[in-house]
BALORO-641327 format. One record per atom (N, C-alpha, C): residue number from 1; residue in three letters; atom name; y, x, z. Coordinates in Angstrom, 1 decimal, padded with zeros to 4 digits, always signed. Atoms other than C-alpha are relative to their C-alpha. Example, Ala and Ser with C-alpha at 12.3 -4.5 7.8 and 13.67 -1.06 7.14 Angstrom:
<rec 1, 'ALA', 'N', <-001.2, +000.9, +000.0>>;
<rec 1, 'ALA', 'CA', <-004.5, +012.3, +007.8>>;
<rec 1, 'ALA', 'C', <+001.2, +000.9, +000.0>>;
<rec 2, 'SER', 'N', <-001.1, -000.9, +000.0>>;
<rec 2, 'SER', 'CA', <-001.1, +013.7, +007.1>>;
<rec 2, 'SER', 'C', <+001.1, -000.8, +000.8>>;
This chain:
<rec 1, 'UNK', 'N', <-000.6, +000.9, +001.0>>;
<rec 1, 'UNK', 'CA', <+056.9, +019.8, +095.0>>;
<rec 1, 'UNK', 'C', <+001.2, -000.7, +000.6>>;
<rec 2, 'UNK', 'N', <-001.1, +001.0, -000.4>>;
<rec 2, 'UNK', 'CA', <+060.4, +017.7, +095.6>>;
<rec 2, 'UNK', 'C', <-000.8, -000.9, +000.0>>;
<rec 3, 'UNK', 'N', <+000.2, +000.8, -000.4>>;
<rec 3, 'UNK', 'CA', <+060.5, +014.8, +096.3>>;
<rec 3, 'UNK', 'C', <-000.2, -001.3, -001.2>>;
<rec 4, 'UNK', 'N', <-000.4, +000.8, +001.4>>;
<rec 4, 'UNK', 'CA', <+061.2, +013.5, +092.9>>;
<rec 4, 'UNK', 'C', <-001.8, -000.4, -000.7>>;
<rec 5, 'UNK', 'N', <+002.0, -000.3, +000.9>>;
<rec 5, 'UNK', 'CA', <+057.2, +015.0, +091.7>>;
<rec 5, 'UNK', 'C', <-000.5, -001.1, +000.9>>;
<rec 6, 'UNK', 'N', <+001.0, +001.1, -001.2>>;
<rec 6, 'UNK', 'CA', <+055.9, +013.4, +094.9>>;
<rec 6, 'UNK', 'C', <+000.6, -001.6, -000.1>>;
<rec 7, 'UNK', 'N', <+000.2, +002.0, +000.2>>;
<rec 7, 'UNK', 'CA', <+057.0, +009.7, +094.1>>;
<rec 7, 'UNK', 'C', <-000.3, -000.2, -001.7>>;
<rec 8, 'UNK', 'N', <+000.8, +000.5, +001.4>>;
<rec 8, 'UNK', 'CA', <+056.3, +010.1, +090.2>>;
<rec 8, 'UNK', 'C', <-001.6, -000.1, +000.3>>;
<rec 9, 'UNK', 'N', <+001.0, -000.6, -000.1>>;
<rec 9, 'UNK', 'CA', <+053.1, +011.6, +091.0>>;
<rec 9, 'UNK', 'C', <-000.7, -001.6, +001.1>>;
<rec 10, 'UNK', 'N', <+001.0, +001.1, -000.7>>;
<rec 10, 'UNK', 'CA', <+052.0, +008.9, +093.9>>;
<rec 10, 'UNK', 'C', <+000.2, -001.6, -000.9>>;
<rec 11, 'UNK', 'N', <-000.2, +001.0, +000.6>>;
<rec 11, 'UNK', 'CA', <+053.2, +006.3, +091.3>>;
<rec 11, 'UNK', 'C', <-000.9, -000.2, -000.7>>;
<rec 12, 'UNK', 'N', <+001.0, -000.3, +001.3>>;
<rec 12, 'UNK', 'CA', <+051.0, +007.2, +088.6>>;
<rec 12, 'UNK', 'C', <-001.4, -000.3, +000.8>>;
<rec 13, 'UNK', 'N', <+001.6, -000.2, -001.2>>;
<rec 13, 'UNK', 'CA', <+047.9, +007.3, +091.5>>;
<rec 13, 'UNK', 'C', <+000.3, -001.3, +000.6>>;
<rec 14, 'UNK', 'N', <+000.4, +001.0, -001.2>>;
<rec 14, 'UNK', 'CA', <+048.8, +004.3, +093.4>>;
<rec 14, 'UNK', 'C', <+000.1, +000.0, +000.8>>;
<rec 15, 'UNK', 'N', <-000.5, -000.5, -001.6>>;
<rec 15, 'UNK', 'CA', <+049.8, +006.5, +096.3>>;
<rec 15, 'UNK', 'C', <+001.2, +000.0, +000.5>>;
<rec 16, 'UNK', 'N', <-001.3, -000.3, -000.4>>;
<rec 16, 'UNK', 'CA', <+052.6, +007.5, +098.2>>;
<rec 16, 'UNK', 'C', <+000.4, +000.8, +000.1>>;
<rec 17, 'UNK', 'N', <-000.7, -001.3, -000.4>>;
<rec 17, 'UNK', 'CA', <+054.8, +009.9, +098.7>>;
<rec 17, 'UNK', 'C', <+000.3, +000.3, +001.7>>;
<rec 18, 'UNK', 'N', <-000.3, -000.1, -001.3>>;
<rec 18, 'UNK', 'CA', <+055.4, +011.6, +102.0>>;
<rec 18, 'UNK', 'C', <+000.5, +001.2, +000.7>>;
<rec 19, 'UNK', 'N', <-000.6, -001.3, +000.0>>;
<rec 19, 'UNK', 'CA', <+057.4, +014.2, +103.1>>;
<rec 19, 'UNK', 'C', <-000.6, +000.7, +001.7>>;
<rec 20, 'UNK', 'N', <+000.6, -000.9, -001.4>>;
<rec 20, 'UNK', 'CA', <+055.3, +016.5, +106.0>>;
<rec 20, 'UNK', 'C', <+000.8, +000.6, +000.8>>;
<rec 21, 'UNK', 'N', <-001.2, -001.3, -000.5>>;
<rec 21, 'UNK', 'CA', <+058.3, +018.8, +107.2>>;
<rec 21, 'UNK', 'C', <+000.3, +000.9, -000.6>>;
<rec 22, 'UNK', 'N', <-000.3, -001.2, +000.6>>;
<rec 22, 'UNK', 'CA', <+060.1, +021.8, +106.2>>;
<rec 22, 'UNK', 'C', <+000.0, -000.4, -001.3>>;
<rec 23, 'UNK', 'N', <+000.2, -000.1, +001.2>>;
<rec 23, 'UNK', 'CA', <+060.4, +020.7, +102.6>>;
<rec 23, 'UNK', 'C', <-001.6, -000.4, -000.7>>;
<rec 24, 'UNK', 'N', <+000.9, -000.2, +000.5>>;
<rec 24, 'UNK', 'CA', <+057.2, +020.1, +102.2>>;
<rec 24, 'UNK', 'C', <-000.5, -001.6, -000.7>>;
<rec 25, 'UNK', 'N', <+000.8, +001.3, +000.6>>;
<rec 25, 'UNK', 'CA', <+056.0, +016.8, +100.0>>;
<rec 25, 'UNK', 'C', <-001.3, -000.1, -000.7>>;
<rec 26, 'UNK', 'N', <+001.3, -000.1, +000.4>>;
<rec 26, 'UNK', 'CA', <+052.8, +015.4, +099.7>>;
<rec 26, 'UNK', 'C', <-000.3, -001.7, -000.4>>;
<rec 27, 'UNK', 'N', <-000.1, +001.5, +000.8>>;
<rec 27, 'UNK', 'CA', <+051.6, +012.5, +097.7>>;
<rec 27, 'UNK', 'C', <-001.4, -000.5, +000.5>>;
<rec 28, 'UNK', 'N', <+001.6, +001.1, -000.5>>;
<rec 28, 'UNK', 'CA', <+048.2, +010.2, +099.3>>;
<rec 28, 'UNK', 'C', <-000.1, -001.2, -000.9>>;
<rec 29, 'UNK', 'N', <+000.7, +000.9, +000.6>>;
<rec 29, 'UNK', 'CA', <+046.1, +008.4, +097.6>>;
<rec 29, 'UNK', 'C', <-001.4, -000.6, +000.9>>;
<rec 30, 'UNK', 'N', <+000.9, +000.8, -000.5>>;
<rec 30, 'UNK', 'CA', <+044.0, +005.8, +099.6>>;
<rec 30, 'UNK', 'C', <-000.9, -000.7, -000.9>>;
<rec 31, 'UNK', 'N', <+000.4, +000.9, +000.8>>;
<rec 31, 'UNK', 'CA', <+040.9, +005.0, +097.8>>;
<rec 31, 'UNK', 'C', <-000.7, -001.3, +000.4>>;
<rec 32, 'UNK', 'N', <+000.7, +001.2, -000.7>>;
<rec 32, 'UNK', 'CA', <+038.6, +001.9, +098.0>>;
<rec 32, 'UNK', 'C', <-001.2, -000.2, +001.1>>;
<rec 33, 'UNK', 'N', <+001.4, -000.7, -000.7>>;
<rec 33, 'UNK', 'CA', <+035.7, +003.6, +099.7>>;
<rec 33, 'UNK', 'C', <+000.5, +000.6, +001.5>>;
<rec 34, 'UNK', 'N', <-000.1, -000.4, -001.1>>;
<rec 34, 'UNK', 'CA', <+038.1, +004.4, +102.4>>;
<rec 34, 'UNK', 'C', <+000.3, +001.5, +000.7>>;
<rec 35, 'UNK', 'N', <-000.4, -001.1, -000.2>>;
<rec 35, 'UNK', 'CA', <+038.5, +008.1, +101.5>>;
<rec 35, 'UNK', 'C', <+001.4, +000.3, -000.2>>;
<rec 36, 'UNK', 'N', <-001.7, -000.4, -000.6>>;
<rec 36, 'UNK', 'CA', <+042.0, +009.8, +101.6>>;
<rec 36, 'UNK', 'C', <+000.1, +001.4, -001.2>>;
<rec 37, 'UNK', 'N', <-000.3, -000.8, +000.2>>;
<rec 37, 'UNK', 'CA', <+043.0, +012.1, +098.9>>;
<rec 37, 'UNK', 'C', <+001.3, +000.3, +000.0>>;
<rec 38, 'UNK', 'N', <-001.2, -000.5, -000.5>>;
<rec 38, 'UNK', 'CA', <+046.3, +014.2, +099.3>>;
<rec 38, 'UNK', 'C', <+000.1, +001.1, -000.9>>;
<rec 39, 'UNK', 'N', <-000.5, -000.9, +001.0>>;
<rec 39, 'UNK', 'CA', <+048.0, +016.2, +096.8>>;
<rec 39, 'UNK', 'C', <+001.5, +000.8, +000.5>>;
<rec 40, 'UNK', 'N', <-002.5, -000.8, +000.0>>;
<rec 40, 'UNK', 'CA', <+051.1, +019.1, +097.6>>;
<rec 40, 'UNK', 'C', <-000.2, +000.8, -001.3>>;
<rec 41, 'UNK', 'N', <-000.4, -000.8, +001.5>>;
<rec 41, 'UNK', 'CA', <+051.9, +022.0, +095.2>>;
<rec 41, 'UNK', 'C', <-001.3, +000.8, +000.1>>;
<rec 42, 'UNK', 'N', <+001.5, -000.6, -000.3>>;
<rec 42, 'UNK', 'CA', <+048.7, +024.0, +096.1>>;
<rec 42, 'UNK', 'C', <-001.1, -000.1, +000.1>>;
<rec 43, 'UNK', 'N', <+001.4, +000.5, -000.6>>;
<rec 43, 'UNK', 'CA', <+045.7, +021.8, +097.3>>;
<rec 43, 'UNK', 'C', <+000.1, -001.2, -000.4>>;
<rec 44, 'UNK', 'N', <+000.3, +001.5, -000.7>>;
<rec 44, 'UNK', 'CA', <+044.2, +018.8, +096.8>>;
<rec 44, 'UNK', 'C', <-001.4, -000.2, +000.6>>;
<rec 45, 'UNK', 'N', <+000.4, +000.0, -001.0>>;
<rec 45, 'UNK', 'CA', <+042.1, +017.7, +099.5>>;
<rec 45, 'UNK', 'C', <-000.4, -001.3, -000.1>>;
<rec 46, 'UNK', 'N', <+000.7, +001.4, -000.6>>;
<rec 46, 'UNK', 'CA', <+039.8, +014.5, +100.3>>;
<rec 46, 'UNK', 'C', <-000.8, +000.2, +001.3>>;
<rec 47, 'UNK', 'N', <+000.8, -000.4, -001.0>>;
<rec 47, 'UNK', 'CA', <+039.2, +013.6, +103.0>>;
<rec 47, 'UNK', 'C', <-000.6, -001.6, +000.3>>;
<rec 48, 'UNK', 'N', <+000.7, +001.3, +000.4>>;
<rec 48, 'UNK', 'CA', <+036.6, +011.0, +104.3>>;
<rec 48, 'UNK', 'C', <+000.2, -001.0, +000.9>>;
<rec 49, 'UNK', 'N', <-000.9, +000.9, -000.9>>;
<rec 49, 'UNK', 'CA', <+038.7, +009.0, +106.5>>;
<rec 49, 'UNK', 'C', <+001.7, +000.1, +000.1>>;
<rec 50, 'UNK', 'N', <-001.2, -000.6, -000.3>>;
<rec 50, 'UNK', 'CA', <+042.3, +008.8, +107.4>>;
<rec 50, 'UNK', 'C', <+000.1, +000.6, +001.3>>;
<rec 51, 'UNK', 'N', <+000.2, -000.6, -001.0>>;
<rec 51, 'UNK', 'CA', <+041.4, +009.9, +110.7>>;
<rec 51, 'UNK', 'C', <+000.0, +001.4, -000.5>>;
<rec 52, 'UNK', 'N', <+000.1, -001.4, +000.1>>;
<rec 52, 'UNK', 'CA', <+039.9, +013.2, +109.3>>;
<rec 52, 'UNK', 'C', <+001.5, +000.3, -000.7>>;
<rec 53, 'UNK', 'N', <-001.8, -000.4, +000.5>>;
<rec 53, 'UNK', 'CA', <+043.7, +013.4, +107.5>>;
<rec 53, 'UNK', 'C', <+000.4, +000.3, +000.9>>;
<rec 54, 'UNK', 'N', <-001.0, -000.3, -000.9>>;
<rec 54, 'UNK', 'CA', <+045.5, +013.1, +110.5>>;
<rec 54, 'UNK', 'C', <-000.8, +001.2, +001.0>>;
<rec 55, 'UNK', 'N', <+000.1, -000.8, -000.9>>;
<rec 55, 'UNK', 'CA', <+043.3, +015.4, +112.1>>;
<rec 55, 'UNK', 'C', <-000.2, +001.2, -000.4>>;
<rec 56, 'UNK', 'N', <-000.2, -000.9, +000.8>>;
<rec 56, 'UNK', 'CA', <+043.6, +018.1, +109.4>>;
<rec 56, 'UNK', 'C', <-001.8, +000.4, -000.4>>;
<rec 57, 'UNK', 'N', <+001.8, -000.3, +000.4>>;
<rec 57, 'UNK', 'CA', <+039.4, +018.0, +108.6>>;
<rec 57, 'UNK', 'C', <-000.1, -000.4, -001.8>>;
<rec 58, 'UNK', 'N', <+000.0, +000.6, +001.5>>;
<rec 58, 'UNK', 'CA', <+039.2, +017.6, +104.6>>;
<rec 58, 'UNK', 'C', <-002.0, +000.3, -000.3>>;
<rec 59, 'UNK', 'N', <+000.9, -000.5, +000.3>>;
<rec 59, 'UNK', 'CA', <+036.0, +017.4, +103.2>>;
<rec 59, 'UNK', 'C', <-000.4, +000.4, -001.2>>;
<rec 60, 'UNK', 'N', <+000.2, -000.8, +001.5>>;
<rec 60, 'UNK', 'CA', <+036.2, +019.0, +099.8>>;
<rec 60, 'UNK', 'C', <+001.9, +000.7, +000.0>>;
<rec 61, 'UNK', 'N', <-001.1, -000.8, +000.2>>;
<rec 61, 'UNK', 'CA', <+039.5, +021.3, +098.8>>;
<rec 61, 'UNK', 'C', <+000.1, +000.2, -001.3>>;
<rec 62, 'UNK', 'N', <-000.6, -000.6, +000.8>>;
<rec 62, 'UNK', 'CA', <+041.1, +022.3, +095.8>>;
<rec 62, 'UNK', 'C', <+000.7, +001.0, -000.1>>;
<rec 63, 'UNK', 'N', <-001.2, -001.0, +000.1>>;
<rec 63, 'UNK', 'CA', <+043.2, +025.4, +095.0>>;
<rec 63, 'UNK', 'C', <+000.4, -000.3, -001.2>>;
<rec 64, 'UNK', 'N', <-000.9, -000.3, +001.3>>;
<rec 64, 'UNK', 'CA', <+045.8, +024.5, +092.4>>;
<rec 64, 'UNK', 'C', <+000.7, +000.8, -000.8>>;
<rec 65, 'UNK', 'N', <-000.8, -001.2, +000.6>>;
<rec 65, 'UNK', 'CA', <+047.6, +027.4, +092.0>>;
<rec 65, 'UNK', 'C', <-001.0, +000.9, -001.1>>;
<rec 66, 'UNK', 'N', <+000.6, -001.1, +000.6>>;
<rec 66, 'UNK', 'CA', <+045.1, +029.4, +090.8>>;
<rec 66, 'UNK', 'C', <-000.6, -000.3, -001.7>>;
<rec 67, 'UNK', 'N', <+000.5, +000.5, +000.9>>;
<rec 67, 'UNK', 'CA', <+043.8, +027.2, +088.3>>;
<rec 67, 'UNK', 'C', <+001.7, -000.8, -001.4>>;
<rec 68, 'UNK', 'N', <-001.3, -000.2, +000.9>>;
<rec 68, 'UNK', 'CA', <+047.9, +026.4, +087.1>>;
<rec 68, 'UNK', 'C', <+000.2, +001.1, -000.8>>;
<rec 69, 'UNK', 'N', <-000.4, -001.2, +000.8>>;
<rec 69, 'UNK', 'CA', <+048.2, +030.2, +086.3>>;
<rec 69, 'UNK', 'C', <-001.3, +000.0, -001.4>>;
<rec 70, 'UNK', 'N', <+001.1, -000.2, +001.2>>;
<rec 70, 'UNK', 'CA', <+044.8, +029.7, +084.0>>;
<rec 70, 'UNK', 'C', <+001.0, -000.8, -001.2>>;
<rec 71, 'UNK', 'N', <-000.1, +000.8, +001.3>>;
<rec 71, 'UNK', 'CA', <+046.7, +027.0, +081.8>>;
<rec 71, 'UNK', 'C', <+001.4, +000.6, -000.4>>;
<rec 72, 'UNK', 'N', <-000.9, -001.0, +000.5>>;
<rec 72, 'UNK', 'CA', <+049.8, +029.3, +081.2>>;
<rec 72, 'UNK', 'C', <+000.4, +001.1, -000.6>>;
């Protein structure tokens, strides 16, 4: 996603935007419970700390893509 998606996108959620490297933007959503969801162009991902974020452990996954090509 640019950079543009990832600050609408963490607007609308309450998150942020954040650019990972290489192009890559990803939008966090800190909820109240302390978990950590994260949205790029492909996955979204919770995870149950921001620890497990930074240390790349999610504990549930999304594939977006695959479920984008269903609604087109």
């Amino acid at each position: 996603m640019t950079k543009l998606e990832a600050e609408q996108i963490a607007e609308t959620f309450s998150g942020r935007s954040w650019h990972a490297g290489d192009g890559v933007w990803l939008v966090i959503v800190k909820q109240p419970d302390g978990k950590v969801l994260v949205v790029s162009d492909d996955l979204l991902c919770e995870y149950e700390t921001q620890k497990h974020f930074e240390q790349a452990l999610p504990s549930q996954t999304i594939p977006l893509k695959q479920y984008s090509a269903l609604l087109n």
